[in-house]
CHARMM internal coordinates of N, CA and C (Angstrom, degrees):
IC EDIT
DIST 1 N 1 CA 1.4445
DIST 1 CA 1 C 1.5241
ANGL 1 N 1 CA 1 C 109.11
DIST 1 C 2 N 1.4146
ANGL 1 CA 1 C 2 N 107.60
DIHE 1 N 1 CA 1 C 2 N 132.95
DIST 2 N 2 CA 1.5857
ANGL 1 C 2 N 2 CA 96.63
DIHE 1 CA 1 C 2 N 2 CA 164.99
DIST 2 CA 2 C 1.5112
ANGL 2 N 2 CA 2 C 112.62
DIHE 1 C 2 N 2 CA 2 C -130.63
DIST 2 C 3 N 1.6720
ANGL 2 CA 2 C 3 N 95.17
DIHE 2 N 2 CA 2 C 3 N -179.58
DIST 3 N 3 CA 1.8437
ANGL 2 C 3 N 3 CA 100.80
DIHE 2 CA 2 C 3 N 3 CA -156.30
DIST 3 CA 3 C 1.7343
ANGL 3 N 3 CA 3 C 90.91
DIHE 2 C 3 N 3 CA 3 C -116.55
DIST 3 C 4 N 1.2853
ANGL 3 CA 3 C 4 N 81.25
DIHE 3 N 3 CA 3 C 4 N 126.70
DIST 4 N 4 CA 1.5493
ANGL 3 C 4 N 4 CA 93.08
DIHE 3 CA 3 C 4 N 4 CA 174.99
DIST 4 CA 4 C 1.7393
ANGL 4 N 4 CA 4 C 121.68
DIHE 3 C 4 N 4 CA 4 C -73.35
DIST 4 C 5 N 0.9772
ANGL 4 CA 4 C 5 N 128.32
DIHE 4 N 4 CA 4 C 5 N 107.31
DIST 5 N 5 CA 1.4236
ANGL 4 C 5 N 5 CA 157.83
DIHE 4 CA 4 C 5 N 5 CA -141.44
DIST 5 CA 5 C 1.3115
ANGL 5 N 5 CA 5 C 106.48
DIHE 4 C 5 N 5 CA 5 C -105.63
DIST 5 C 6 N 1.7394
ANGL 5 CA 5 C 6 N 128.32
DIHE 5 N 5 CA 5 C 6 N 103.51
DIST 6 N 6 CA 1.1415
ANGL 5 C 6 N 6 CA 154.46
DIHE 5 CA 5 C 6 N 6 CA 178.46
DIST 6 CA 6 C 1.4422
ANGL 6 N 6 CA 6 C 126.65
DIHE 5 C 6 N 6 CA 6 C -87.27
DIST 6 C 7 N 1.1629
ANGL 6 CA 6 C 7 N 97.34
DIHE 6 N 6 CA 6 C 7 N 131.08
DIST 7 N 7 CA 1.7513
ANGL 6 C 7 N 7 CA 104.05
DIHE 6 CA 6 C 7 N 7 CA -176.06
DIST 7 CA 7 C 1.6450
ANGL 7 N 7 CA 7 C 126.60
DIHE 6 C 7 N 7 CA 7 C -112.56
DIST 7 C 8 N 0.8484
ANGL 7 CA 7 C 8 N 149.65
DIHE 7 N 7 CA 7 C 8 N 120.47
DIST 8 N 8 CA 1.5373
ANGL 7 C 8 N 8 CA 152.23
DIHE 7 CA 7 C 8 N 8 CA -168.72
DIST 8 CA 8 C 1.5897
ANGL 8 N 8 CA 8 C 105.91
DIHE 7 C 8 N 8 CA 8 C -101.12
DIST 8 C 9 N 1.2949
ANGL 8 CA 8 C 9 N 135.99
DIHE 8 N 8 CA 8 C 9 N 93.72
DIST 9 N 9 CA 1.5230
ANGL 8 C 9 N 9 CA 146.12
DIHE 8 CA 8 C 9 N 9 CA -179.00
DIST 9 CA 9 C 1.3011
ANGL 9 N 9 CA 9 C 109.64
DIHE 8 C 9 N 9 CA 9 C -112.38
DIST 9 C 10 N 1.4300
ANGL 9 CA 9 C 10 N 102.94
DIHE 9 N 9 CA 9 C 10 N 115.75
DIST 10 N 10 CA 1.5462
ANGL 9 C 10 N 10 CA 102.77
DIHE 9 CA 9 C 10 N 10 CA -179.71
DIST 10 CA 10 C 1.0857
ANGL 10 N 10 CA 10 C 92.21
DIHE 9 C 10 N 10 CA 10 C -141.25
DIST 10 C 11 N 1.8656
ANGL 10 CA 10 C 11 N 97.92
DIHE 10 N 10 CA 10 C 11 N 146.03
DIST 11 N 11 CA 1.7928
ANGL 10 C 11 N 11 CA 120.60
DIHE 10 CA 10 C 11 N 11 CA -176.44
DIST 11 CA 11 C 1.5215
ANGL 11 N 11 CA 11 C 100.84
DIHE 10 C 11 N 11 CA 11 C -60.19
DIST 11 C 12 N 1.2879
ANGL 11 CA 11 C 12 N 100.87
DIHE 11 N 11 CA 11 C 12 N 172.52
DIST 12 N 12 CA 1.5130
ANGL 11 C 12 N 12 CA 128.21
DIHE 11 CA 11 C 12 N 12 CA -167.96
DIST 12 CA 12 C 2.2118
ANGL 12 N 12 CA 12 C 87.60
DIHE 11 C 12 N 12 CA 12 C -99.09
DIST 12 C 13 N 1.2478
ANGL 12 CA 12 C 13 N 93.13
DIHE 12 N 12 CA 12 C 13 N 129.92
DIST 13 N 13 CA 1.4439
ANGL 12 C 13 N 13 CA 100.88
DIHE 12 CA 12 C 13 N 13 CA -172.01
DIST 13 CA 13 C 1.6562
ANGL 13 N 13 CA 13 C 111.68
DIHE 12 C 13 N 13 CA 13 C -69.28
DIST 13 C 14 N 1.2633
ANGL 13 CA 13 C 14 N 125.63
DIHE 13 N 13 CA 13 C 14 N -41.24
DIST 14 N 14 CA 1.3564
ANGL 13 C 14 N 14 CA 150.82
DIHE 13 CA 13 C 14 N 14 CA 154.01
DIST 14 CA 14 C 1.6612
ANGL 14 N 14 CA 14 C 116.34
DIHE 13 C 14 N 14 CA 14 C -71.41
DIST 14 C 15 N 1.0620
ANGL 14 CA 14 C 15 N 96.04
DIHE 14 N 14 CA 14 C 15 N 137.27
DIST 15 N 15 CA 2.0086
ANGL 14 C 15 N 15 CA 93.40
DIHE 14 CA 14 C 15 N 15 CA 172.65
DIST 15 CA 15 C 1.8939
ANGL 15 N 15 CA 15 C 77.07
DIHE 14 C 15 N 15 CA 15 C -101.03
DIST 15 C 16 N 1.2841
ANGL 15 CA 15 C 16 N 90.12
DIHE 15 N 15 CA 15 C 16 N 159.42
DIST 16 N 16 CA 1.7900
ANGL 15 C 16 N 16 CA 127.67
DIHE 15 CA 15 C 16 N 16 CA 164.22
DIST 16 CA 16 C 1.5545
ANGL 16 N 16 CA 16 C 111.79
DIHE 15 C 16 N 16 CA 16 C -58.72
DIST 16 C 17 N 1.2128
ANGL 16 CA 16 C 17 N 110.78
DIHE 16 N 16 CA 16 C 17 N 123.58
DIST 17 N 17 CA 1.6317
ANGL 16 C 17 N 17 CA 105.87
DIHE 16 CA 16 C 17 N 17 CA 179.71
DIST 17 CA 17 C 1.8235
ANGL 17 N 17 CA 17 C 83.42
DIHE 16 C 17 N 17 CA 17 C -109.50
DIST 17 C 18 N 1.7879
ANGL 17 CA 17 C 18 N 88.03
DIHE 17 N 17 CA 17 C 18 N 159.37
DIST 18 N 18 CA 1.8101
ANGL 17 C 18 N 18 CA 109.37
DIHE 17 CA 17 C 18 N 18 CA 174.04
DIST 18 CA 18 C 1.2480
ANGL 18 N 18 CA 18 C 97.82
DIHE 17 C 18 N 18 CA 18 C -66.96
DIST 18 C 19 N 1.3146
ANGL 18 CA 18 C 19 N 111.33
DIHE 18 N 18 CA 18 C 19 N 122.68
DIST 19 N 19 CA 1.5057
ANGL 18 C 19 N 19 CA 126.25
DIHE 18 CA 18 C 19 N 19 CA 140.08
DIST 19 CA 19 C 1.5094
ANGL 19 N 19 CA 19 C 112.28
DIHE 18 C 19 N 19 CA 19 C -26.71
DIST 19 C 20 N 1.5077
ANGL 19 CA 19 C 20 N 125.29
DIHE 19 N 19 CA 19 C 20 N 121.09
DIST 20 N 20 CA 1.0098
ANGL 19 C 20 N 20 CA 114.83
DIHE 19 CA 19 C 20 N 20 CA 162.16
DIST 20 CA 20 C 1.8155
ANGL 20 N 20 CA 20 C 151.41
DIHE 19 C 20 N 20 CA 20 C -54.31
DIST 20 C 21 N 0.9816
ANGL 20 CA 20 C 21 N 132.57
DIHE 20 N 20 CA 20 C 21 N 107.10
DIST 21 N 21 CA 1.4231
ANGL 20 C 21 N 21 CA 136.45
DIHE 20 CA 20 C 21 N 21 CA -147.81
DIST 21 CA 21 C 1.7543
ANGL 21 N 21 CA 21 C 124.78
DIHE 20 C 21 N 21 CA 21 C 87.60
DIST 21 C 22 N 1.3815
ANGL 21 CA 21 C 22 N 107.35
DIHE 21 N 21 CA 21 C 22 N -22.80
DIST 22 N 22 CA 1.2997
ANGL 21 C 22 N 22 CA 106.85
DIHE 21 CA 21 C 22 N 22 CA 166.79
DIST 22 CA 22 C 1.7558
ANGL 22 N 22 CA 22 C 131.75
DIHE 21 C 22 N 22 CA 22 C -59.84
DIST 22 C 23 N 1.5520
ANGL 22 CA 22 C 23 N 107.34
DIHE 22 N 22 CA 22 C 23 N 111.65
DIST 23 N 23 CA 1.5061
ANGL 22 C 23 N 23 CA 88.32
DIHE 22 CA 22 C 23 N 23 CA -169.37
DIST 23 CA 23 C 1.3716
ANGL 23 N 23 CA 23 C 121.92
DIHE 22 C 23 N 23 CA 23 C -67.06
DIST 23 C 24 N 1.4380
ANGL 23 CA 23 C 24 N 108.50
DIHE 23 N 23 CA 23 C 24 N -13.87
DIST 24 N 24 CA 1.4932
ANGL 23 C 24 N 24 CA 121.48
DIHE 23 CA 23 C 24 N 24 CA -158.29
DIST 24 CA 24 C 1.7900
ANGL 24 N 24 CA 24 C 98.28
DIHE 23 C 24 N 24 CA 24 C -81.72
DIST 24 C 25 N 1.3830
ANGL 24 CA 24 C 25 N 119.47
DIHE 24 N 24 CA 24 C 25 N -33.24
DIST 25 N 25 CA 1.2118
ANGL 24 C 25 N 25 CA 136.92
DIHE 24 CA 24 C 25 N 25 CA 162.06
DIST 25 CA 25 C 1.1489
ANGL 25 N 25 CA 25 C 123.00
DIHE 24 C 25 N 25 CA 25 C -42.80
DIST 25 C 26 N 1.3848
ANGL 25 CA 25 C 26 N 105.59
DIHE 25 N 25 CA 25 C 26 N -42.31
DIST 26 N 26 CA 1.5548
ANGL 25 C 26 N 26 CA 128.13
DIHE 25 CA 25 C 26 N 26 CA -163.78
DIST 26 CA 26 C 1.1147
ANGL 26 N 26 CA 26 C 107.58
DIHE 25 C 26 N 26 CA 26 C -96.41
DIST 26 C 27 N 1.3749
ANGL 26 CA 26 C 27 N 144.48
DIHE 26 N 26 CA 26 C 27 N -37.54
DIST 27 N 27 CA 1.5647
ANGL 26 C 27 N 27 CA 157.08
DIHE 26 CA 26 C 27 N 27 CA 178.96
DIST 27 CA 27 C 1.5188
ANGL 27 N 27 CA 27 C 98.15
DIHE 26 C 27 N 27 CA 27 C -70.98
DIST 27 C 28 N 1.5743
ANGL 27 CA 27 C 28 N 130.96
DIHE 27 N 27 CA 27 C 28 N -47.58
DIST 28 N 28 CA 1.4151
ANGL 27 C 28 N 28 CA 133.11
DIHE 27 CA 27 C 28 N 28 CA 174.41
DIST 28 CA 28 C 1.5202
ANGL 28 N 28 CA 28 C 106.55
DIHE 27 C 28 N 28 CA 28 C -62.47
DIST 28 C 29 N 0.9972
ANGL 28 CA 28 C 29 N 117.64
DIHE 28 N 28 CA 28 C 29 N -46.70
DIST 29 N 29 CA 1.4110
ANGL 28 C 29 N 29 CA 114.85
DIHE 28 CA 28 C 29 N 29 CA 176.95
DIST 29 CA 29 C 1.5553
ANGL 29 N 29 CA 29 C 121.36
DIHE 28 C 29 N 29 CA 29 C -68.64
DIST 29 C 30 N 1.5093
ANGL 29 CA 29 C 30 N 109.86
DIHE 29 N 29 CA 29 C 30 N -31.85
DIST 30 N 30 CA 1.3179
ANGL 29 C 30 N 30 CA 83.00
DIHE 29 CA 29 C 30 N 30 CA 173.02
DIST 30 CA 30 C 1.7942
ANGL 30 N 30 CA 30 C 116.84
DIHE 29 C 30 N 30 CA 30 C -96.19
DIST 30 C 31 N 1.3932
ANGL 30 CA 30 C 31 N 123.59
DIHE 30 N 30 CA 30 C 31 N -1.89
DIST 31 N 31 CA 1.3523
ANGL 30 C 31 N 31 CA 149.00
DIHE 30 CA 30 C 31 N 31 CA 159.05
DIST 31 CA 31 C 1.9532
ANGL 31 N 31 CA 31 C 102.67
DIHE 30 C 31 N 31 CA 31 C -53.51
DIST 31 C 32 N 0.8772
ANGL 31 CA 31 C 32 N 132.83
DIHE 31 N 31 CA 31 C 32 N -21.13
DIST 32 N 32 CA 1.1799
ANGL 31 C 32 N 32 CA 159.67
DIHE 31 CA 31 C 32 N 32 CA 155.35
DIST 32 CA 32 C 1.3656
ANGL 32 N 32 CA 32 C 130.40
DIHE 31 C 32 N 32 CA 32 C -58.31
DIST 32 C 33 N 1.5950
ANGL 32 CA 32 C 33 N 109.01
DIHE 32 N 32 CA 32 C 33 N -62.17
DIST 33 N 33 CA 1.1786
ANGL 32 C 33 N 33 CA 132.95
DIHE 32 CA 32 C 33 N 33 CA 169.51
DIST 33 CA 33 C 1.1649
ANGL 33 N 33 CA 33 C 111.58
DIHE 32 C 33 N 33 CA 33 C -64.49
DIST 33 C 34 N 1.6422
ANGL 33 CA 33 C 34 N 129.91
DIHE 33 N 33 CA 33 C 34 N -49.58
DIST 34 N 34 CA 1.4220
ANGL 33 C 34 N 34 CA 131.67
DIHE 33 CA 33 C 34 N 34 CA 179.95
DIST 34 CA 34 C 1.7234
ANGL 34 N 34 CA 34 C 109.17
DIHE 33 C 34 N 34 CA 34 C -70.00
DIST 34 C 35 N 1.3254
ANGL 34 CA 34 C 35 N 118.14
DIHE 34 N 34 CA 34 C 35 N -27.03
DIST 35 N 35 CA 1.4181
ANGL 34 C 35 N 35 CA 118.93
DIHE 34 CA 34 C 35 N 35 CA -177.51
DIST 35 CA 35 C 1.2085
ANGL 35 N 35 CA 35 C 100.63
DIHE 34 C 35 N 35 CA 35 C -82.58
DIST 35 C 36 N 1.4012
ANGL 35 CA 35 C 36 N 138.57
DIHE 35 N 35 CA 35 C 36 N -33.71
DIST 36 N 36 CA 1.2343
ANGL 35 C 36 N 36 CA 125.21
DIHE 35 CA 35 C 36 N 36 CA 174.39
DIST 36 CA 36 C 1.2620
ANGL 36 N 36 CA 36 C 117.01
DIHE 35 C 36 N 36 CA 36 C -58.32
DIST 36 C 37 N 1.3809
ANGL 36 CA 36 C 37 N 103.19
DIHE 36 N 36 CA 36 C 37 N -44.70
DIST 37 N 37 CA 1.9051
ANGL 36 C 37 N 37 CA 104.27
DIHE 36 CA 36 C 37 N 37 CA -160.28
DIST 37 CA 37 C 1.8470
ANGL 37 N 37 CA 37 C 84.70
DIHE 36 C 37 N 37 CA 37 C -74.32
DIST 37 C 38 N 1.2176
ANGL 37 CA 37 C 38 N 140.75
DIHE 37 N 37 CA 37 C 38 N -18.99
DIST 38 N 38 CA 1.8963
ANGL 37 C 38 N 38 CA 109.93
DIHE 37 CA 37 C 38 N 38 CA -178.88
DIST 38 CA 38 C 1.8989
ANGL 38 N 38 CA 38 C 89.47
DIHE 37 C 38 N 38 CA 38 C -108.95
DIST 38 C 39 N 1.4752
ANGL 38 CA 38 C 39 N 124.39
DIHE 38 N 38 CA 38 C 39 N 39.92
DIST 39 N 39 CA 1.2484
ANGL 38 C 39 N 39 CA 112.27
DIHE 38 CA 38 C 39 N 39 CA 160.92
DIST 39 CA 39 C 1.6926
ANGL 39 N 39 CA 39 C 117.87
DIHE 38 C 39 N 39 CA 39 C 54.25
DIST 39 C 40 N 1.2132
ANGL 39 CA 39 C 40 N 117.98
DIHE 39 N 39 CA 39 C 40 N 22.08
DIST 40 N 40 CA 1.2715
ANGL 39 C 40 N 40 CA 135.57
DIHE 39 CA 39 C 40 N 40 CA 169.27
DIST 40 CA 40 C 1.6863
ANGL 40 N 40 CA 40 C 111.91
DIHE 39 C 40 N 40 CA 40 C -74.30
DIST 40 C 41 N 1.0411
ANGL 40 CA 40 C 41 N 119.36
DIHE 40 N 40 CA 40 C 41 N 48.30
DIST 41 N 41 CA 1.9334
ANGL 40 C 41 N 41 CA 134.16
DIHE 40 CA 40 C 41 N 41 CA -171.56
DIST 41 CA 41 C 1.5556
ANGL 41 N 41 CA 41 C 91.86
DIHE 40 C 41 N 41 CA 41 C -51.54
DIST 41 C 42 N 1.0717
ANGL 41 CA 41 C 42 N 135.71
DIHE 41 N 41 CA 41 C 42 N -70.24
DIST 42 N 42 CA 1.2048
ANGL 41 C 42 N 42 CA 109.57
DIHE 41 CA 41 C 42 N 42 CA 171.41
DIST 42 CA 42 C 1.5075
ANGL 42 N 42 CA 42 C 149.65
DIHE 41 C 42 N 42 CA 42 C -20.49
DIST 42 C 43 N 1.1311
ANGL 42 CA 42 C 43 N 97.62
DIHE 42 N 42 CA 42 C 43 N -40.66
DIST 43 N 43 CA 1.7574
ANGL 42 C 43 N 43 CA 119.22
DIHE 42 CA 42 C 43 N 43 CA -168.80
DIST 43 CA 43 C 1.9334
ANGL 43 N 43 CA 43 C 90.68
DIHE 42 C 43 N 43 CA 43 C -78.55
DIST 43 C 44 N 1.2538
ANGL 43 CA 43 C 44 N 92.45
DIHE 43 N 43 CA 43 C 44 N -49.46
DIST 44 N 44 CA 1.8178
ANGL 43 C 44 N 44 CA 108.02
DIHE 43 CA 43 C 44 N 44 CA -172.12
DIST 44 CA 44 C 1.8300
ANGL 44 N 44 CA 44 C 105.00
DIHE 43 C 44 N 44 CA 44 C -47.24
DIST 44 C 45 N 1.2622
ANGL 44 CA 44 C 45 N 98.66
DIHE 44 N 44 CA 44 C 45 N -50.41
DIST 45 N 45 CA 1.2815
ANGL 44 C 45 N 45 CA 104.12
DIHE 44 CA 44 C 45 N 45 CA -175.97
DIST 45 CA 45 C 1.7146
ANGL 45 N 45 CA 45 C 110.46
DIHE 44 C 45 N 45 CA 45 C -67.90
DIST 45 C 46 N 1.2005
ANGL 45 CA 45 C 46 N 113.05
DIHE 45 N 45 CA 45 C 46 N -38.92
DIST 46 N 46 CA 1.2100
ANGL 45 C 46 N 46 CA 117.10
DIHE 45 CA 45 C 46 N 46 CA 170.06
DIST 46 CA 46 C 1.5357
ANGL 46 N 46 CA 46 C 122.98
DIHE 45 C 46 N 46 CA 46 C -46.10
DIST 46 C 47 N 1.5303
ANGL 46 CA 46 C 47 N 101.88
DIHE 46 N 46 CA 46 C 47 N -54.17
DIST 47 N 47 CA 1.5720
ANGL 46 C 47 N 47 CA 101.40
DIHE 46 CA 46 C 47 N 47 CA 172.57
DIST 47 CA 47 C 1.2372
ANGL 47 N 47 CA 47 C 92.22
DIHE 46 C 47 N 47 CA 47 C -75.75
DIST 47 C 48 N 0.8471
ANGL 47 CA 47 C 48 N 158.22
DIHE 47 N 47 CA 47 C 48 N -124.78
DIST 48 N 48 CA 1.9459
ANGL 47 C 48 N 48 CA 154.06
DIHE 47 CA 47 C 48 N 48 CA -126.43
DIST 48 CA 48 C 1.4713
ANGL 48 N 48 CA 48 C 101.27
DIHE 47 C 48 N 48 CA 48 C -30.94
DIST 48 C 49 N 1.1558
ANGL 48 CA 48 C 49 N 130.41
DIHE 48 N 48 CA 48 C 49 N -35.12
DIST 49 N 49 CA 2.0293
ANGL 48 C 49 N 49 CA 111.72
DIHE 48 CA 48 C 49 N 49 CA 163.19
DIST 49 CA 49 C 1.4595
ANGL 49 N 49 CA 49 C 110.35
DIHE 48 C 49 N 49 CA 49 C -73.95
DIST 49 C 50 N 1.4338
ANGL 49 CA 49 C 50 N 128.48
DIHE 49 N 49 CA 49 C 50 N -36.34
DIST 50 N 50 CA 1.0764
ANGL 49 C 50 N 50 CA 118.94
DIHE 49 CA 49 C 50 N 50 CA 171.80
DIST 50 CA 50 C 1.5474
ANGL 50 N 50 CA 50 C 126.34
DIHE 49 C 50 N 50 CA 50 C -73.59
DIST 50 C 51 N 1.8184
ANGL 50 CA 50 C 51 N 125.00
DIHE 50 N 50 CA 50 C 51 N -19.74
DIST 51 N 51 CA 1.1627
ANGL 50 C 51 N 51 CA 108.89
DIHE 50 CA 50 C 51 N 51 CA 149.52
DIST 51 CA 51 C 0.8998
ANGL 51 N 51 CA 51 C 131.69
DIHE 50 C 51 N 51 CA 51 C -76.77
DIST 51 C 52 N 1.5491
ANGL 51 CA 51 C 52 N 123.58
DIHE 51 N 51 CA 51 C 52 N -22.47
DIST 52 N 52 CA 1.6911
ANGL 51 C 52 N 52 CA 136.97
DIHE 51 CA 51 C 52 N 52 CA 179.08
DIST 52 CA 52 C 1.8709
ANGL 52 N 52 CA 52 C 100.30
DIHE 51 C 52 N 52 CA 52 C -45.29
DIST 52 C 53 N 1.5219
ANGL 52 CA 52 C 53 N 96.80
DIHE 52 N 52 CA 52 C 53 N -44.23
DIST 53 N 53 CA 1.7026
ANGL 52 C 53 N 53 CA 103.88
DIHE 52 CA 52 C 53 N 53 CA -156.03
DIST 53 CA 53 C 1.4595
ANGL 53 N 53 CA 53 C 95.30
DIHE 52 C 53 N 53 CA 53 C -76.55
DIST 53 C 54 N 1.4784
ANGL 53 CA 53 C 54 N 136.30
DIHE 53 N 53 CA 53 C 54 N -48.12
DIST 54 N 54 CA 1.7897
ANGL 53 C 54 N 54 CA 155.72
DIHE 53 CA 53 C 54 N 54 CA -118.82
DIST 54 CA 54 C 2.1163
ANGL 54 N 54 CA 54 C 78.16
DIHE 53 C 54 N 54 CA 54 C -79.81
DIST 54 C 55 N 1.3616
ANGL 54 CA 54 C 55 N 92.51
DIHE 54 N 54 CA 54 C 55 N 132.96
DIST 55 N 55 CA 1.3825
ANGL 54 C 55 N 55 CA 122.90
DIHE 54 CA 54 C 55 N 55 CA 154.67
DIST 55 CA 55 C 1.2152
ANGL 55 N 55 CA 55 C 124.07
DIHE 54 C 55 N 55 CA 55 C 21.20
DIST 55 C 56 N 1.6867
ANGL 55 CA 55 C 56 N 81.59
DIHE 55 N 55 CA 55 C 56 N -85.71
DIST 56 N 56 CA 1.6024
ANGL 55 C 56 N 56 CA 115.74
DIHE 55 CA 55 C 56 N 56 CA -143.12
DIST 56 CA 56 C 1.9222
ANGL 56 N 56 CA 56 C 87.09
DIHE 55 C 56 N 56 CA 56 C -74.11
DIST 56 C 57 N 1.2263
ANGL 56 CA 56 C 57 N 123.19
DIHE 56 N 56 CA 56 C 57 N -27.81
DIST 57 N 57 CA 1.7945
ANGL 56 C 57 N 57 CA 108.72
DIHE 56 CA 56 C 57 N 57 CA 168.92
DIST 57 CA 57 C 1.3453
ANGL 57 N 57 CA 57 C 120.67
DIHE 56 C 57 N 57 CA 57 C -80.79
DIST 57 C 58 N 1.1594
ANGL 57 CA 57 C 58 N 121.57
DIHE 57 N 57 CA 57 C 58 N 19.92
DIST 58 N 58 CA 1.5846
ANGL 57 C 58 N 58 CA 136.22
DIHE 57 CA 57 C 58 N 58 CA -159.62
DIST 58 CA 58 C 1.4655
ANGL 58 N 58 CA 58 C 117.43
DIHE 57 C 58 N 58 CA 58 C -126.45
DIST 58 C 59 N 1.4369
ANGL 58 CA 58 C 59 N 102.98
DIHE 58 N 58 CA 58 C 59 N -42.55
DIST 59 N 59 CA 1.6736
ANGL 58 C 59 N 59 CA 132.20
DIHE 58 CA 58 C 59 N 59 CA -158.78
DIST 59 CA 59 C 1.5961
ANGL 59 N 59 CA 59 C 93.16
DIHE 58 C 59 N 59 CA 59 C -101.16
DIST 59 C 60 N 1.1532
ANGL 59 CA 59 C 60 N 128.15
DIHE 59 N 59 CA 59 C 60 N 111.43
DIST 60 N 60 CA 1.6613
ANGL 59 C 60 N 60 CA 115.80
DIHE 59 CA 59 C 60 N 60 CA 143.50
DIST 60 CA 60 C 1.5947
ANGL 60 N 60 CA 60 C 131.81
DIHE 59 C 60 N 60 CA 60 C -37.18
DIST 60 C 61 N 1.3845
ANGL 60 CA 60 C 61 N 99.97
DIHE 60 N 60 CA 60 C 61 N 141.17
DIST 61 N 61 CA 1.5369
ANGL 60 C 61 N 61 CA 91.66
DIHE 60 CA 60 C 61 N 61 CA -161.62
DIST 61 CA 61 C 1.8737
ANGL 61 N 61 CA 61 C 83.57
DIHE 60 C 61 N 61 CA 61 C -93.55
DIST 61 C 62 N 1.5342
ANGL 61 CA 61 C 62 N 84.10
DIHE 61 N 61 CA 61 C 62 N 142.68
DIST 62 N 62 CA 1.7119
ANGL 61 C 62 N 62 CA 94.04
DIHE 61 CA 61 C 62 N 62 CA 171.82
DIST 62 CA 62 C 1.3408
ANGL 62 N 62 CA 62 C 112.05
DIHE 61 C 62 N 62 CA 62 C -95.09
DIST 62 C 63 N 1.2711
ANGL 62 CA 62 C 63 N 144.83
DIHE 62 N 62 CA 62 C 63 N 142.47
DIST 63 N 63 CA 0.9880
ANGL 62 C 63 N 63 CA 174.80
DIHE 62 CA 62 C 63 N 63 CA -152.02
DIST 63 CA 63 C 2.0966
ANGL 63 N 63 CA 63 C 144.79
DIHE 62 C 63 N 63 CA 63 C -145.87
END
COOR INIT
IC SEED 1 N 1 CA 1 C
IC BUILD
């Protein structure tokens, strides 16, 4: 017998803003901007996991 196994997923209250100077940041964000304005929520969500995940918030900045 098995037990059917429940999940609780809830959005991120904030979307991800671009890191400043990052282009890769900056290309998601505005990839974002264009999916928003034709209501493409999918795509939107896509960039906000892919900036959530991108580098440059991960990596220490060297200096």
């Amino acid at each position: 017998m098995t037990t059917a196994t429940s999940y609780l997923l809830q959005m991120p209250a904030v979307p991800p803003e671009p890191t400043p100077g990052c282009v890769v940041c900056a290309s998601l964000g505005r990839q974002r901007t264009q999916a928003r304005s034709v209501s493409d929520y999918s795509r939107v969500s896509d960039c906000n996991v892919r900036m959530r995940a991108h580098t440059c918030r991960t990596m220490p900045t060297l200096h």
